[in-house]
DRENTIVEX-704254 format. One record per residue: x, z negated, y of N, C-alpha, C in turn. Coordinates in steps of 0.05 Angstrom, whole numbers, padded with zeros to 5 digits, always signed. Layout:
% DRENTIVEX-704254
XZYXZYXZY/...
% end
This chain:
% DRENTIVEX-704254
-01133-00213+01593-01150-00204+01614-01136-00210+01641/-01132-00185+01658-01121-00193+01681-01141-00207+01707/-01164-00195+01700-01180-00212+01727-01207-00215+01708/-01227-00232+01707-01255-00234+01713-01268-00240+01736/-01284-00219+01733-01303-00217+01774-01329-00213+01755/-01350-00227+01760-01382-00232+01744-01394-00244+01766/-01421-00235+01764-01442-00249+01782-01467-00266+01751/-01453-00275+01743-01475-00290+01728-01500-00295+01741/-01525-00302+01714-01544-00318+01734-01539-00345+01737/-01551-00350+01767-01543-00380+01774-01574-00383+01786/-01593-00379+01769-01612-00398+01772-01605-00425+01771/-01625-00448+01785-01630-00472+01785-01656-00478+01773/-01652-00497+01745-01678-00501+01736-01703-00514+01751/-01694-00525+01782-01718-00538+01791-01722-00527+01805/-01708-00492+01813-01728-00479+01826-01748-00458+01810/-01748-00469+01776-01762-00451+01767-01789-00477+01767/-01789-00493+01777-01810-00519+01768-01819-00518+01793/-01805-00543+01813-01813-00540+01832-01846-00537+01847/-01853-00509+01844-01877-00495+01857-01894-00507+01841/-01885-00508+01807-01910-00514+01788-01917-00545+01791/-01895-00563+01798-01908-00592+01783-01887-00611+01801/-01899-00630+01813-01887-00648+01842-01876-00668+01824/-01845-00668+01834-01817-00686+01818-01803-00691+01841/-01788-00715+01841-01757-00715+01853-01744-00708+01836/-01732-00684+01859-01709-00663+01854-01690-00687+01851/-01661-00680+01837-01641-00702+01835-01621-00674+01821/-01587-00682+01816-01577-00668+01798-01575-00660+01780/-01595-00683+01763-01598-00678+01730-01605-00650+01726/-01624-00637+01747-01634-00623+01744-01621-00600+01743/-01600-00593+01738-01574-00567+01749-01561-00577+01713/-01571-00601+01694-01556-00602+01671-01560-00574+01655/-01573-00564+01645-01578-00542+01631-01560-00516+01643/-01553-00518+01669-01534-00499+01677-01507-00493+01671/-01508-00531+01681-01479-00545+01670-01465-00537+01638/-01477-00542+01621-01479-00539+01596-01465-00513+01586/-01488-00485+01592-01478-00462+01600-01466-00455+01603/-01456-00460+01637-01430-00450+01649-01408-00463+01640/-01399-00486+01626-01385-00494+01611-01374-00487+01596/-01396-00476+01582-01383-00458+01551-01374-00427+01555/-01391-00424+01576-01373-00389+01591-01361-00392+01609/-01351-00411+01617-01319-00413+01630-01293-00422+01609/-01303-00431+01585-01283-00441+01563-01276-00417+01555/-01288-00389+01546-01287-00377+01534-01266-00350+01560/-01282-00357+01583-01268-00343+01606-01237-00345+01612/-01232-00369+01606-01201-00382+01608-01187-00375+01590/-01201-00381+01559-01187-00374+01537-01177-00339+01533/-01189-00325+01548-01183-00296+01545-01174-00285+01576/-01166-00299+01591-01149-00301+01624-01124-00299+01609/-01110-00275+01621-01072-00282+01625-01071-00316+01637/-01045-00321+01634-01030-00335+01657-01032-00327+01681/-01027-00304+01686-01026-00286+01705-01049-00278+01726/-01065-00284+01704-01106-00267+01713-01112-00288+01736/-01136-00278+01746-01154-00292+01769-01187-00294+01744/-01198-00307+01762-01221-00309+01751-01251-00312+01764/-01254-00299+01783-01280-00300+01814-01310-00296+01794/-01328-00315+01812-01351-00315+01803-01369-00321+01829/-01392-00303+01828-01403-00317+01848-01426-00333+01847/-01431-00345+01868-01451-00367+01860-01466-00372+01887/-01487-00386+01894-01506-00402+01911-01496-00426+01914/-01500-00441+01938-01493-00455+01952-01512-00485+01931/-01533-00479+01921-01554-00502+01901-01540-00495+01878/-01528-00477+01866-01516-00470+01839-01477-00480+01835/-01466-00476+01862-01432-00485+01866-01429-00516+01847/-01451-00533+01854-01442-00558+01837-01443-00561+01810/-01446-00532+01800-01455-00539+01767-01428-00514+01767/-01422-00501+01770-01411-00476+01770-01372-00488+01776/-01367-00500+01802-01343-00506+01808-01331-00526+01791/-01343-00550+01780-01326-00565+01768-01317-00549+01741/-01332-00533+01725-01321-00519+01702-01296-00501+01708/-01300-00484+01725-01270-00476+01744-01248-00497+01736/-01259-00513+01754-01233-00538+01767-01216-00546+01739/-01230-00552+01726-01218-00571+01695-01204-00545+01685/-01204-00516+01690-01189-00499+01680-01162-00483+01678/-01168-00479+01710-01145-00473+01734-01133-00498+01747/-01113-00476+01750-01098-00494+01772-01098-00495+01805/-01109-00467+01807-01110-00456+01832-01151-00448+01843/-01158-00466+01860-01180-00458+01875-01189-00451+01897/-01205-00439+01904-01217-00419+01933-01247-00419+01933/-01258-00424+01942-01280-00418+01951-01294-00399+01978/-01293-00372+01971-01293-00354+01984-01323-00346+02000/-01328-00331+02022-01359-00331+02031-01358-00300+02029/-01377-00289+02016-01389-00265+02026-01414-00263+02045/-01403-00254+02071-01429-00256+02096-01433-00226+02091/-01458-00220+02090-01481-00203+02092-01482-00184+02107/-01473-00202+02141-01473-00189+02164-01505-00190+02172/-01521-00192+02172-01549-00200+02168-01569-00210+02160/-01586-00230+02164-01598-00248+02158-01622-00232+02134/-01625-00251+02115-01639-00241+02092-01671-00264+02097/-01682-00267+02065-01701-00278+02058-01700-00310+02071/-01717-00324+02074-01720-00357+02082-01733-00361+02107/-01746-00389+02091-01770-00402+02112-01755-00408+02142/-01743-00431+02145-01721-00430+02173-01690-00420+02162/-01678-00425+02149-01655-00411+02152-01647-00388+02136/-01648-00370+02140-01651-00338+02132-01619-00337+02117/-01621-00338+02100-01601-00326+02079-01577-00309+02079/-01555-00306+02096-01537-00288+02096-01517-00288+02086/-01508-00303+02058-01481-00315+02052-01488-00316+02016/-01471-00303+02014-01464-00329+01981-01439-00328+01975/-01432-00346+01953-01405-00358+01957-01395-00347+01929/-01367-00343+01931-01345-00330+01895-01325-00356+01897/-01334-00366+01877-01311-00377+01866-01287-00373+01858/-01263-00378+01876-01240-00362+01857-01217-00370+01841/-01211-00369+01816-01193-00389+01804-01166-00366+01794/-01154-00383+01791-01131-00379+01787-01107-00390+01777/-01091-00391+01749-01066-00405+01744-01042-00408+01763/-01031-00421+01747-01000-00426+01765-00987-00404+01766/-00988-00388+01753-00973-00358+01751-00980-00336+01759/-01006-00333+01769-01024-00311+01775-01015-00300+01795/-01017-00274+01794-01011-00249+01803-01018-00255+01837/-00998-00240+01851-01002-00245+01884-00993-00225+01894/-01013-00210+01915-01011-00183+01919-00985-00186+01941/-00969-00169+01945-00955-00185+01962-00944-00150+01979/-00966-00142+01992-00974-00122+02016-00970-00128+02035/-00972-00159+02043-00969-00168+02074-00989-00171+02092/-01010-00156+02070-01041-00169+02084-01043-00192+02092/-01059-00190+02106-01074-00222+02100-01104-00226+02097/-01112-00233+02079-01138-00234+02067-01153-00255+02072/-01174-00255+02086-01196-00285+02102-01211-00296+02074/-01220-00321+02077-01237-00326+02059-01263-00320+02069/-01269-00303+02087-01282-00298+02091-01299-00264+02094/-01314-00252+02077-01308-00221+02068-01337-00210+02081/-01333-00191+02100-01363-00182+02112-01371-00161+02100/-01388-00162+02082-01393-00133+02071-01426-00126+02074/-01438-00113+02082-01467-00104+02089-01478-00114+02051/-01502-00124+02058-01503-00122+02022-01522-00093+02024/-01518-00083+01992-01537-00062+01988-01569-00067+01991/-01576-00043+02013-01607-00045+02010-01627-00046+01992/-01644-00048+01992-01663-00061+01971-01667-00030+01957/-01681-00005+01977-01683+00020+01973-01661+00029+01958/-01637+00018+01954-01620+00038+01937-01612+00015+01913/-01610+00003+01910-01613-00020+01896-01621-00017+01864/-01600-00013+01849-01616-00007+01810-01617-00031+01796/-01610-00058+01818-01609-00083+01800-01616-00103+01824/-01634-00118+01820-01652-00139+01837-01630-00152+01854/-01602-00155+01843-01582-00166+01852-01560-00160+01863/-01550-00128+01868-01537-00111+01864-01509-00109+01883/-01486-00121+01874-01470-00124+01898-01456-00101+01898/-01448-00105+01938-01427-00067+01949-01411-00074+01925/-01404-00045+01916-01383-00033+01906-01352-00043+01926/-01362-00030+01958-01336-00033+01975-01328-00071+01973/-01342-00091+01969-01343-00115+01965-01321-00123+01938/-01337-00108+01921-01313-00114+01894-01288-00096+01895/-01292-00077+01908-01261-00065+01904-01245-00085+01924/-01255-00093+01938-01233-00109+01957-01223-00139+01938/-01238-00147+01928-01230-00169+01904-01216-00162+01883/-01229-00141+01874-01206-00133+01846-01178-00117+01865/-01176-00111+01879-01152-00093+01891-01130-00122+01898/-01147-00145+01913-01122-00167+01916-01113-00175+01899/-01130-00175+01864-01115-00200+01847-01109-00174+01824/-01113-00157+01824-01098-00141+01797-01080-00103+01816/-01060-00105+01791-01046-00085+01796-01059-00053+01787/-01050-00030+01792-01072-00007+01780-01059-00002+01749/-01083+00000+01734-01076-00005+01702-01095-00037+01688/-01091-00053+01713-01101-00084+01700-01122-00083+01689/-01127-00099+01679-01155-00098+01648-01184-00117+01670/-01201-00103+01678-01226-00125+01688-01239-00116+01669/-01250-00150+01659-01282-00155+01651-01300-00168+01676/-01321-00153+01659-01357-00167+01679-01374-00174+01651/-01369-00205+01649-01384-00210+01624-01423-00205+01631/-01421-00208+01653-01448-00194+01663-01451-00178+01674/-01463-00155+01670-01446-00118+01675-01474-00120+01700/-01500-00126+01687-01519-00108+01706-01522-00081+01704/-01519-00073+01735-01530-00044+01742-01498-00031+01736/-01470-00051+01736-01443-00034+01727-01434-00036+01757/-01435-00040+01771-01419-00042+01805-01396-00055+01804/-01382-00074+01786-01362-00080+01781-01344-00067+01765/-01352-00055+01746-01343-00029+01727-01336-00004+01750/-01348-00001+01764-01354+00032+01780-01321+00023+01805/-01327-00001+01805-01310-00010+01840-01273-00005+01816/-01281-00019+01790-01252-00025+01774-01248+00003+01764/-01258+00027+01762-01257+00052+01749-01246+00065+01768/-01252+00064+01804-01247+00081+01829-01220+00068+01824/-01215+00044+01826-01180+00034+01832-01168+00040+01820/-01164+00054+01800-01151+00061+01762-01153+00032+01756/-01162+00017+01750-01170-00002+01724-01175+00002+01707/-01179-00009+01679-01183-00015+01657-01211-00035+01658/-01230-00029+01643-01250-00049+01646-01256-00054+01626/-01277-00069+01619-01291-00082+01601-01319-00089+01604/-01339-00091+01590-01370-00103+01604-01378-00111+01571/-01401-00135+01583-01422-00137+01571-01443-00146+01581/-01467-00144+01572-01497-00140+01580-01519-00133+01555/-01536-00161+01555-01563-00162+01539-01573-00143+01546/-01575-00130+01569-01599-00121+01571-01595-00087+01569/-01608-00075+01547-01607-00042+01538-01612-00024+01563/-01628-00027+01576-01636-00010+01600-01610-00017+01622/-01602-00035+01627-01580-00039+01639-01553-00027+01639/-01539-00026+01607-01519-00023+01590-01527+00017+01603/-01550+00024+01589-01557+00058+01606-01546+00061+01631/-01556+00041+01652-01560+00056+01676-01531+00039+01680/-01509+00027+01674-01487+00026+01685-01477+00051+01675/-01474+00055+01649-01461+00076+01642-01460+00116+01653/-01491+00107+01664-01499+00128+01686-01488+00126+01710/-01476+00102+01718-01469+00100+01748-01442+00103+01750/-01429+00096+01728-01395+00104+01725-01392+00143+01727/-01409+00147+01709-01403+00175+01702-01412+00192+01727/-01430+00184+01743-01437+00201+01772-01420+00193+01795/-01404+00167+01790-01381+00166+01806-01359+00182+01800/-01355+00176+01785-01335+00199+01765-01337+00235+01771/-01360+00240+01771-01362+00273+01775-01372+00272+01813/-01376+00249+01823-01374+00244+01851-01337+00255+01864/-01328+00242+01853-01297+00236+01857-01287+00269+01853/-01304+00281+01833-01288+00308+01828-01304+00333+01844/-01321+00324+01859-01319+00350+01885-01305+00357+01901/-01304+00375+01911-01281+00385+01931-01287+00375+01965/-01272+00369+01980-01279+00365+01997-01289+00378+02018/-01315+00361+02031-01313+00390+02057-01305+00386+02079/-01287+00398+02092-01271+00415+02116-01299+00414+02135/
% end
């Protein structure tokens, strides 16, 4: 695998409690994540080139359960911000950010364009109104991630496909992809979103 780019879920178990039943919060509480993400980062590494990258994104309450499994893997780390450009959901501080983890071996692939690429990536997120997945990140967002760490031809997986926006962004670049996804209605409507990009791409233009 030349790159993995996934938005897993990064729920926090004490914000599923929390509302219901009055506890001090502490870290224990992020164990069941830990656990998890453990075992799908072992499996993430084991099927990484030398070569591959490996980006995930995560929440700022979810990074401490999420980064050390990275770390013990790679050799190479980043912690990247995607800003919004606009303030979202929250009581005082309104939400504009979440964060990709980005890993990488000693050997991994380095675009070497002469760009220079910020850790810092502004992409509008998709509106709620167009939105086929509660979570749904720009397309223009992932192609800028998969375009720095793989060549055209490279193999991406999204072990969590969703609505397919990671599939759709790796299909426009000529990639090679891969997906998986529990969920049947999902697995549909990505496969619908590739194929209308696809006959998108083949109109003619207008003058």
């Amino acid at each position: 695998m030349d790159l993995v780019l996934t938005d897993p879920p990064w729920f926090t178990p004490a914000m599923h409690y929390q509302s219901r039943v009055a506890w001090q919060r502490n870290y224990g509480d992020l164990s069941p994540l830990k656990v998890w993400w453990d075992v799908v980062s072992q499996e993430l590494a084991r099927i990484t080139k030398a070569t591959g990258h490996a980006l995930a994104f995560c929440s700022g309450d979810s990074l401490s359960a999420f980064y050390p499994a990275f770390y013990g893997r790679w050799s190479k780390m980043d912690t990247l911000v995607w800003d919004k450009c606009r303030p979202g959901l929250g009581a005082i501080w309104r939400g504009q950010h979440e964060l990709i983890i980005a890993a990488r071996g000693e050997d991994a692939r380095r675009k070497d364009d002469g760009k220079l690429r910020p850790d810092v990536l502004r992409y509008h997120a998709t509106p709620p109104s167009d939105r086929e997945h509660p979570v749904e990140k720009p397309v223009a967002l992932l192609m800028d991630l998969i375009e720095a760490t793989t060549d055209e031809g490279g193999l991406v997986l999204d072990p969590f496909v969703g609505s397919g926006t990671t599939l759709q962004a790796a299909d426009r670049l000529g990639r090679r992809w891969m997906g998986a996804e529990i969920n049947g209605d999902y697995v549909q409507l990505a496969t619908e979103r590739i194929e209308r990009a696809r006959e998108q791409l083949r109109l003619p233009m207008e003058v």
